[in-house]
C-alpha positions, -999 to 999 in steps of 0.1 A, spaced: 312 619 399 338 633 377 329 636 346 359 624 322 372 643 292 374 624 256 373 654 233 397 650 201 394 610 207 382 581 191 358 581 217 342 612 212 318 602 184 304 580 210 294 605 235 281 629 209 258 603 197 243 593 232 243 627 242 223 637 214 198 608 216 190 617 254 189 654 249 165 655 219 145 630 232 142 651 268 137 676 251 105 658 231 95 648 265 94 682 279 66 688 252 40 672 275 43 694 301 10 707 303 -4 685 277 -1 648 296 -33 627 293 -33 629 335 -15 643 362 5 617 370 22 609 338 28 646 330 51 641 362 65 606 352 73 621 315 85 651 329 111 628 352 117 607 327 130 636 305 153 651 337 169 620 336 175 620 303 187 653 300 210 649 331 228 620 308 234 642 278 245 672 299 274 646 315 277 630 278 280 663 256 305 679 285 330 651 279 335 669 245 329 700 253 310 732 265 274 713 267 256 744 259 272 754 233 269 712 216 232 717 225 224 754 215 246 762 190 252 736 165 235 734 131 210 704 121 236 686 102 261 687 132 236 668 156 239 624 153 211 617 173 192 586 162 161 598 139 138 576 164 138 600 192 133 632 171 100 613 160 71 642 171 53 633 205 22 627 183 -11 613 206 0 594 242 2 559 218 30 569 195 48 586 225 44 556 244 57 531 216 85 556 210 95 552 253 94 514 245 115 510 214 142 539 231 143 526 267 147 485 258 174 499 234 188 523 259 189 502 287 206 468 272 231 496 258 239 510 293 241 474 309 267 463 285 285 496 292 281 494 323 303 459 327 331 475 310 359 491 323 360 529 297 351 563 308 311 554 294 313 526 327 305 549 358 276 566 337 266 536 327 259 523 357 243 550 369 220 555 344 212 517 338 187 521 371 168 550 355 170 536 321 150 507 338 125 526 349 115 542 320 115 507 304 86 494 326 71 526 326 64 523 288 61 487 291 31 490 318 13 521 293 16 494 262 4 466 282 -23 489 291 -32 506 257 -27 472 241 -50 454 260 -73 482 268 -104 491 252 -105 491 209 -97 523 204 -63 523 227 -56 490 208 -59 508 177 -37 537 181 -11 515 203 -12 496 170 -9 523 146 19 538 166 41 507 170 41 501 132 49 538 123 75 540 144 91 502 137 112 514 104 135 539 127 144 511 152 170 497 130 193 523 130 196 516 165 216 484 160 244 503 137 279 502 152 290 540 170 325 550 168 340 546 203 319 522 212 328 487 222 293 464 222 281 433 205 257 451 180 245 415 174 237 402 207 226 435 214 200 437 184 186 397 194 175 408 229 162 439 219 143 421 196 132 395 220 119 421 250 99 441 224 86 410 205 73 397 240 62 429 254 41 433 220 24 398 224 14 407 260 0 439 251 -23 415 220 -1 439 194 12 426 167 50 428 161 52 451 129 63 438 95 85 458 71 117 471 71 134 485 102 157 509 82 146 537 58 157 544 21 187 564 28 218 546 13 242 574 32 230 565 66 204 585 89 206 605 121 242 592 133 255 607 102 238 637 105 206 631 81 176 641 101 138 638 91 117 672 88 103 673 122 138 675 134 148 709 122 109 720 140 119 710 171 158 723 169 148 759 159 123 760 189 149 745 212 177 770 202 157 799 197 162 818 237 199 808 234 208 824 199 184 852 205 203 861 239 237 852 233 261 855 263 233 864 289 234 852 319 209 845 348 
């Protein structure tokens, strides 16, 4: 597929903002590589964050030289959402991360997906892995949910904690044409039901933080972020120009 150029557009805002939300959260995902709870889901994560980062490799090059968006820009520079720069924390909060991203991601990618703009052919694509990583974090919450007390707990704990970054989600992107509204109400419906299943409650509170200038699409990131950029950058900038 050939990957379509909208640098110096109104529609590069757009791609930097997917692109950054799939390649920070990869790269969060590639923290559980030997860490996972279990074999198996250190190989799901670790697919689940291939995908991801093969989306924000074809997202950042339609603006420009990818490693250079991912390896060489400064904190303030990045407009990833704050939500997926959350830490990995235990399997609970990662898990309730996956659920809140991947419902979110994969309405987002549907919609796209039906239109006719250079986002359309990725979209589609990525709408079939986006799906699976939906029912993959569906099936854990189910499963911590309705598990034993302790899993309840921290499935709990986890899903409230991470509830007041969700909102930001639902903020209109430069270059993007959806229906924030519609998009927002089934969000809202799948994680509600989902929630119920699992004998979670849905979390009350806000869904937005404190900050009156906006949050991670404008460039404001939370401490963690800065953490998990320095350690991300740090072979690139210490090696400039090699090559392998």
């Amino acid at each position: 597929m050939t990957t379509p150029t909208v640098k110096d557009t109104a529609l590069a805002p757009a791609a930097l903002a997917l692109g950054d939300d799939a390649l920070v959260l990869s790269h969060r995902l590639g923290e559980w590589a030997g860490n996972a709870p279990v074999l198996e889901e250190e190989v799901a994560l670790a697919n689940i964050a291939l995908d991801l980062l093969g989306q924000a490799r074809m997202l950042l090059s339609m603006v420009g030289d990818e490693d250079e968006l991912a390896f060489l820009r400064e904190e303030r520079a990045f407009r990833n959402l704050q939500l997926v720069e959350q830490p990995n924390g235990d399997f609970a909060h990662t898990i309730a991360r996956q659920l809140y991203f991947s419902v979110y991601q994969h309405l987002l990618h549907t919609q796209l997906a039906d239109g006719d703009g250079p986002f359309a052919a990725l979209a589609a694509k990525a709408v079939k892995e986006t799906a699976y990583h939906r029912d993959h974090a569906e099936q854990w919450t189910l499963r911590l949910g309705d598990g034993t007390e302790v899993s309840h707990d921290r499935m709990q704990q986890a899903a409230n904690a991470l509830w007041r970054y969700t909102g930001e989600m639902f903020q209109p992107v430069e270059g993007l044409d959806i229906d924030w509204t519609a998009l927002q109400t089934a969000w809202l419906e799948q994680i509600e039901d989902v929630l119920r299943r699992a004998t979670l409650s849905v979390p009350e509170g806000p869904r937005t933080g404190a900050w009156s200038a906006g949050a991670g699409r404008q460039g404001l990131h939370t401490e963690p972020f800065g953490r998990m950029l320095a350690e991300m950058q740090h072979l690139h900038r210490s090696h400039p120009g090699a090559s392998w």
